[in-house]
C-alpha positions as CSV (number, residue, x, y, z in Angstrom):
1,X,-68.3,181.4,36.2
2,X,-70.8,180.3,33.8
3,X,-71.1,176.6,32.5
4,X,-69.7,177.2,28.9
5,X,-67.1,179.8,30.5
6,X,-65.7,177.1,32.5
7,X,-65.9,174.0,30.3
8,X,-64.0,176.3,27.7
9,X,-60.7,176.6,30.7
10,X,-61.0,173.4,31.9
11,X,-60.9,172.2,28.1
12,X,-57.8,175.0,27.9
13,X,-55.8,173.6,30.5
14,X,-56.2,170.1,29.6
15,X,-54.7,171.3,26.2
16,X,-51.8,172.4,28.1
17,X,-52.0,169.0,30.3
18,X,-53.1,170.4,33.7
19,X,-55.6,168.0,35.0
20,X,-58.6,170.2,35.1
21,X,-62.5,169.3,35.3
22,X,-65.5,171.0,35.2
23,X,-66.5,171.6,38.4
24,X,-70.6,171.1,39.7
25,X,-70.7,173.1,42.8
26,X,-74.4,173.1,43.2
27,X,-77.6,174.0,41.1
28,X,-76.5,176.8,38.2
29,X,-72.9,177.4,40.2
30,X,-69.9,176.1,38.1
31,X,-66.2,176.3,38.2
32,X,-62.9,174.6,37.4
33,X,-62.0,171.6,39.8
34,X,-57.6,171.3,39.5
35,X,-56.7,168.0,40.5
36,X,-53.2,168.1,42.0
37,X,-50.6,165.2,42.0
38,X,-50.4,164.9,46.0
39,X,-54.4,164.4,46.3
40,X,-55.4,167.7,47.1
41,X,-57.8,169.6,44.3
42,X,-57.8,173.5,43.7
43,X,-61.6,174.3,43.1
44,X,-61.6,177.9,41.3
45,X,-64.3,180.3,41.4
46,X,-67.4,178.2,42.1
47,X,-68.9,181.2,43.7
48,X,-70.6,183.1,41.4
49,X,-68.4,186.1,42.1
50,X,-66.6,187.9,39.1
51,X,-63.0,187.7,40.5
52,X,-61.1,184.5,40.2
53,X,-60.2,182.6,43.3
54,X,-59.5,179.1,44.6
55,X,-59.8,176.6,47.9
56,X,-57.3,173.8,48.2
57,X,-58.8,170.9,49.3
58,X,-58.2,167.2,50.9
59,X,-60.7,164.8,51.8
60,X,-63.2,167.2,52.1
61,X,-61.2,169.6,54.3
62,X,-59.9,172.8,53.7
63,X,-55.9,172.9,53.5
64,X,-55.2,176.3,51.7
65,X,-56.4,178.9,49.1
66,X,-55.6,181.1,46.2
67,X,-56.4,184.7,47.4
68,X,-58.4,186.8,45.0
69,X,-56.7,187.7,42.1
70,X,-56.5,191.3,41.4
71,X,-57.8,192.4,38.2
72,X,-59.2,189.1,37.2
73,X,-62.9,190.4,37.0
74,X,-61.8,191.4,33.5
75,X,-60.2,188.2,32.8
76,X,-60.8,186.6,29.4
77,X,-60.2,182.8,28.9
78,X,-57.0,183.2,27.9
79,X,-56.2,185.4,30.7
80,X,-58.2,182.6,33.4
81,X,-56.1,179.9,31.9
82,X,-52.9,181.4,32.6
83,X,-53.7,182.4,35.8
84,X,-54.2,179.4,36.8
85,X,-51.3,177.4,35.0
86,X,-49.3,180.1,36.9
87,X,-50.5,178.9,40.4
88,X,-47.8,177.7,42.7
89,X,-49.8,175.9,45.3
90,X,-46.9,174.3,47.4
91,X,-48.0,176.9,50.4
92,X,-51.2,177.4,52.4
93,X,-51.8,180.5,50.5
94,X,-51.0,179.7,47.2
95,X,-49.0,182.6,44.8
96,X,-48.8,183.3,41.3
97,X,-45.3,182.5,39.7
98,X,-43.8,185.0,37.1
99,X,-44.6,183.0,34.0
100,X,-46.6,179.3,33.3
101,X,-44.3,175.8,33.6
102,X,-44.0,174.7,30.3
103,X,-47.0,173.0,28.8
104,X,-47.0,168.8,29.2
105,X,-48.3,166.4,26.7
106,X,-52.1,167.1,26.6
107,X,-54.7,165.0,28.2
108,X,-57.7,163.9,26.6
109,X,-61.0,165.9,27.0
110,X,-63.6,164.3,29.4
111,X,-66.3,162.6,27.8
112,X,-64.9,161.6,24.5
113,X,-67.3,161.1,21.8
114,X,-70.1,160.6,24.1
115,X,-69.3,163.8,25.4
116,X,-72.6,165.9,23.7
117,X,-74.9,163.0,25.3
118,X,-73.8,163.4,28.5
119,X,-74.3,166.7,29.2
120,X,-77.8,166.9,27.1
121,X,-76.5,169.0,23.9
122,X,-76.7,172.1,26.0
123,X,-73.5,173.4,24.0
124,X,-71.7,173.6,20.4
């Protein structure tokens, strides 16, 4: 996932308030870090492939996964976004449910007004 690809669903699902972040896996590699309310964090495709996948993680160790999703190479935002509102990660190997929980309120974008500075005007 490119930087603007995954700023846009990370900005998406914080619309539908999902606590998502941009996630900076390394030098050029970028994905969508979903922070979950019992401290564990779903880091979605932060490696470079085209399909859309995720680790669970706590603490630094791996606890589950979302196992690649099929068709999701062809995925537009939209599409990404849903996905992964649709995650049900109460198991090891995480599922998709049927349809998305209703959005909650949404939460503010990170950055705020400062938001252009901090990452060096490298978008619109």
């Amino acid at each position: 996932m490119d930087e603007h690809r995954a700023r846009r669903v990370a900005d998406a699902l914080r619309d539908r308030g999902i606590d998502a972040h941009l996630e900076r896996a390394g030098v050029a590699q970028f994905g969508v870090r979903v922070s979950l309310p019992d401290g564990r964090q779903a880091i979605w495709d932060t490696d470079g492939t085209a399909t859309l996948e995720a680790q669970v993680m706590r603490n630094g160790n791996l606890v589950g996964f979302v196992p690649v999703i099929e068709g999701s190479d062809d995925y537009d935002d939209a599409q990404t976004v849903d996905a992964i509102a649709r995650t049900d990660y109460d198991k090891p190997i995480a599922r998709q449910r049927p349809t998305a929980p209703p959005p909650a309120p949404a939460l503010p974008r990170e950055g705020g007004v400062f938001r252009r500075f901090l990452d060096g005007f490298r978008y619109r």
